[in-house]
N, CA and C atoms as a LAMMPS dump frame, in Angstrom:
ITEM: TIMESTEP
0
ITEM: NUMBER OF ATOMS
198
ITEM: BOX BOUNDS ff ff ff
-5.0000000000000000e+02 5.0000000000000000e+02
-5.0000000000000000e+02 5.0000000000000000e+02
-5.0000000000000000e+02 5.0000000000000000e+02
ITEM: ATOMS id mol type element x y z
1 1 1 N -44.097 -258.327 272.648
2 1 2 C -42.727 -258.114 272.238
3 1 3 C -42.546 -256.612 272.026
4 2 1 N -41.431 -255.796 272.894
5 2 2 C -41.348 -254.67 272.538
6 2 3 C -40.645 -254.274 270.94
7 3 1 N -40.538 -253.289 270.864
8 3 2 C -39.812 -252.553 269.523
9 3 3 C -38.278 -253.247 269.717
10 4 1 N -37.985 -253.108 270.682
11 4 2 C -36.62 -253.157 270.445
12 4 3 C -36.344 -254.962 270.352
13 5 1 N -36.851 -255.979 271.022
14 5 2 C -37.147 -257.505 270.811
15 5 3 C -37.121 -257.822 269.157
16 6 1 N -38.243 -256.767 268.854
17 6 2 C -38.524 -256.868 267.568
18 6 3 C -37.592 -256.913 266.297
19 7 1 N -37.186 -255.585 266.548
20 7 2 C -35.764 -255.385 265.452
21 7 3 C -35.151 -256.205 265.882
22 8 1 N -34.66 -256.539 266.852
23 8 2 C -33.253 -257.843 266.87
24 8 3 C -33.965 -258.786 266.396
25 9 1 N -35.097 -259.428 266.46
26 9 2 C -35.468 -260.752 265.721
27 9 3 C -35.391 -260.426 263.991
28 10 1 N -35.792 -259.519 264.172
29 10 2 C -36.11 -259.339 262.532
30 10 3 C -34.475 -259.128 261.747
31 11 1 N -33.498 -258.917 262.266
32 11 2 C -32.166 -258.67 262.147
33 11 3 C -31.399 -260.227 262.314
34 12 1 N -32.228 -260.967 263.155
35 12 2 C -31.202 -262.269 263.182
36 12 3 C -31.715 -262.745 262.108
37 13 1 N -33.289 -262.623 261.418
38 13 2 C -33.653 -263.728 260.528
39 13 3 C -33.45 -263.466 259.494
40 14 1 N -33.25 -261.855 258.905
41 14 2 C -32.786 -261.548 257.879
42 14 3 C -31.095 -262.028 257.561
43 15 1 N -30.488 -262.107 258.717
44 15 2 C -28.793 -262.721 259.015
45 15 3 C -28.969 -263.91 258.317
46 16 1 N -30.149 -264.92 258.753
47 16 2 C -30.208 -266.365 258.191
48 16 3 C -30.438 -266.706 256.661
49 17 1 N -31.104 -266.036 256.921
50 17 2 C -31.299 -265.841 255.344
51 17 3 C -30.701 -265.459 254.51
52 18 1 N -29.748 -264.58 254.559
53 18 2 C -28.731 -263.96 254.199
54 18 3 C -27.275 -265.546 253.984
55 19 1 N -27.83 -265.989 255.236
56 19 2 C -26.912 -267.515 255.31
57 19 3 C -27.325 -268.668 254.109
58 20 1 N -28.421 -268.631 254.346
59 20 2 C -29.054 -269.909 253.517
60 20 3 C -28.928 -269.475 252.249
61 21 1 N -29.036 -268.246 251.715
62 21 2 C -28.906 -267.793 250.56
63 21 3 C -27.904 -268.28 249.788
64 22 1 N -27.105 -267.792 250.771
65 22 2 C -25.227 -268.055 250.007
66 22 3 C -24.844 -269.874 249.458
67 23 1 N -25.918 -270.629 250.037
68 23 2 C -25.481 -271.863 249.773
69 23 3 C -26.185 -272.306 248.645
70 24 1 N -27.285 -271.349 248.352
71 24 2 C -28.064 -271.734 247.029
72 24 3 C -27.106 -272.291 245.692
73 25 1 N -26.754 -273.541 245.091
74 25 2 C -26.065 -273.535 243.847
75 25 3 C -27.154 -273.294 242.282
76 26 1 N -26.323 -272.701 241.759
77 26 2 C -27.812 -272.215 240.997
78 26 3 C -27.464 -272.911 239.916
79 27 1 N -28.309 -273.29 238.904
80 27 2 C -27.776 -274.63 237.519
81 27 3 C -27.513 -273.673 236.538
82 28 1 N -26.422 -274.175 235.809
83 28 2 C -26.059 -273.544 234.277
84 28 3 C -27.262 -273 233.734
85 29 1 N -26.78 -272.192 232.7
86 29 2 C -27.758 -271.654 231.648
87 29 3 C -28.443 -273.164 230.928
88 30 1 N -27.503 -273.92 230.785
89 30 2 C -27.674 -274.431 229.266
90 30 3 C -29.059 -275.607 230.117
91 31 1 N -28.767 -276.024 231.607
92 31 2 C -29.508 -277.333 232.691
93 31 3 C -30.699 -276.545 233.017
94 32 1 N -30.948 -275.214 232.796
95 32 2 C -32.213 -274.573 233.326
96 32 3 C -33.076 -274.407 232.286
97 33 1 N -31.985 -274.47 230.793
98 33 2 C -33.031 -274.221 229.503
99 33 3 C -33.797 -275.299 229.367
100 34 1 N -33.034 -276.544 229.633
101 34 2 C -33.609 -278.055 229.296
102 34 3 C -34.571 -278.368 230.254
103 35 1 N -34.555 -277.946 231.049
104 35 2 C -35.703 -278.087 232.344
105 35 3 C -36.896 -277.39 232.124
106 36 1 N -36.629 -276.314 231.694
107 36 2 C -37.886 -275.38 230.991
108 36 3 C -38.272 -276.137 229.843
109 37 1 N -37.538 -276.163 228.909
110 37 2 C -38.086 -277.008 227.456
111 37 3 C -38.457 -278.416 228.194
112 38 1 N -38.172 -279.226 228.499
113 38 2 C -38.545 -280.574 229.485
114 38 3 C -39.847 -280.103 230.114
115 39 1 N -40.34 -279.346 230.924
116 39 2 C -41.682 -278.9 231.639
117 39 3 C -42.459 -278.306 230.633
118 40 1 N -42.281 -277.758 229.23
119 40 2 C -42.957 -276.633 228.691
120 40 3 C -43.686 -278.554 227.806
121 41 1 N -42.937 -279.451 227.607
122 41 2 C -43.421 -280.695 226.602
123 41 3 C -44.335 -281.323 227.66
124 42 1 N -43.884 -281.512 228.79
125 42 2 C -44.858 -282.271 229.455
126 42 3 C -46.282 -281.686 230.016
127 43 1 N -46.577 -280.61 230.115
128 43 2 C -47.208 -279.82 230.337
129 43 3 C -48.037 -279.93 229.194
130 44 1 N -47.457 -279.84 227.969
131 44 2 C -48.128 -279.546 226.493
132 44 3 C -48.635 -281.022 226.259
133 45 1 N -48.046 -282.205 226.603
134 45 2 C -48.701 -283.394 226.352
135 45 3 C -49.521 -283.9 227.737
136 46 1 N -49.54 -283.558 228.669
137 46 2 C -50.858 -283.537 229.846
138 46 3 C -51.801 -282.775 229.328
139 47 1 N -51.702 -281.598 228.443
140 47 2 C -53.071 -280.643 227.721
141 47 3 C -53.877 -281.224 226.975
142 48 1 N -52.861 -282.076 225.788
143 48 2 C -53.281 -282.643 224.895
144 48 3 C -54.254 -283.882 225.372
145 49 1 N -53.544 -284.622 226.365
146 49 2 C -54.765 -285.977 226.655
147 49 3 C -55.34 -285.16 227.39
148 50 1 N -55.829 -284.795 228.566
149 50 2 C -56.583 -284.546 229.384
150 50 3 C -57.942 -283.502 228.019
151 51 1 N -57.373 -282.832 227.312
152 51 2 C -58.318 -282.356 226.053
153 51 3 C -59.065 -283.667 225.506
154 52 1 N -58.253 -284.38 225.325
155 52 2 C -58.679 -285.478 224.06
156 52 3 C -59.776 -286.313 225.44
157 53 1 N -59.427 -286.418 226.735
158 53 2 C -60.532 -286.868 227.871
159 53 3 C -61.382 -286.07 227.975
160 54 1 N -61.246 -284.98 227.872
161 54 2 C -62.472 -283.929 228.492
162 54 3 C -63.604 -283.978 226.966
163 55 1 N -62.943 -283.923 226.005
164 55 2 C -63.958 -283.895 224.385
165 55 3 C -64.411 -285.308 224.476
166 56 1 N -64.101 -286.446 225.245
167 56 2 C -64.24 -288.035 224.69
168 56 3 C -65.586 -287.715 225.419
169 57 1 N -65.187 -287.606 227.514
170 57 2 C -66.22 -287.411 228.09
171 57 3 C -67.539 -286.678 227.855
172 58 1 N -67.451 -285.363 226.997
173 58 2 C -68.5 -284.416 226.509
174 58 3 C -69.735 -285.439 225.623
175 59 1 N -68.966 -285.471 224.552
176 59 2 C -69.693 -287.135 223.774
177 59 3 C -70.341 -288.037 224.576
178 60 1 N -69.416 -288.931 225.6
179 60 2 C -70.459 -289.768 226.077
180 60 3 C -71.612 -288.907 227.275
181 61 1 N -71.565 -287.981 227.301
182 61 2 C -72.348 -287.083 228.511
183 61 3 C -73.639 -286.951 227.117
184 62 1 N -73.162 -286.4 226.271
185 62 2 C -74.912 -285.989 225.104
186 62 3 C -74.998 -287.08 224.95
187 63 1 N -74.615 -288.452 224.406
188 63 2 C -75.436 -289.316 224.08
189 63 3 C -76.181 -290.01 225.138
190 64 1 N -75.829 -290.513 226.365
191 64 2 C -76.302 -290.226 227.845
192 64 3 C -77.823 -289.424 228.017
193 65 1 N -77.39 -287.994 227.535
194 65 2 C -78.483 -287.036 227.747
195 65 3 C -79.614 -287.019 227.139
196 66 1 N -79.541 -287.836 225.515
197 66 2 C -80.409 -287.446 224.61
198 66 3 C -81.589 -288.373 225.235
């Protein structure tokens, strides 16, 4: 592909993008806070069990070992 092929591709796809952009709808302040607070709990209660599995498993691994 010469130089000049080049820039025109790179000029149409930046165009598209430029397209697809514009249709992005972006969510309220208030629907993006709750989504964050909503992911920040579930996240925090997948920590919590997968902790409370990983300390259960440790236990049965030493008594296993001894």
């Amino acid at each position: 592909m010469n130089p000049v092929e080049w820039i025109g591709s790179a000029r149409q796809y930046l165009h598209e993008v430029g397209v697809e952009y514009r249709k992005i709808t972006w969510p309220q302040q208030k629907e993006a806070a709750a989504g964050t607070i909503g992911v920040i709990v579930v996240v925090t209660i997948i920590t919590v069990v997968l902790g409370f599995v990983d300390f259960g498993l440790a236990e049965v691994m030493k008594k296993v070992l001894e």
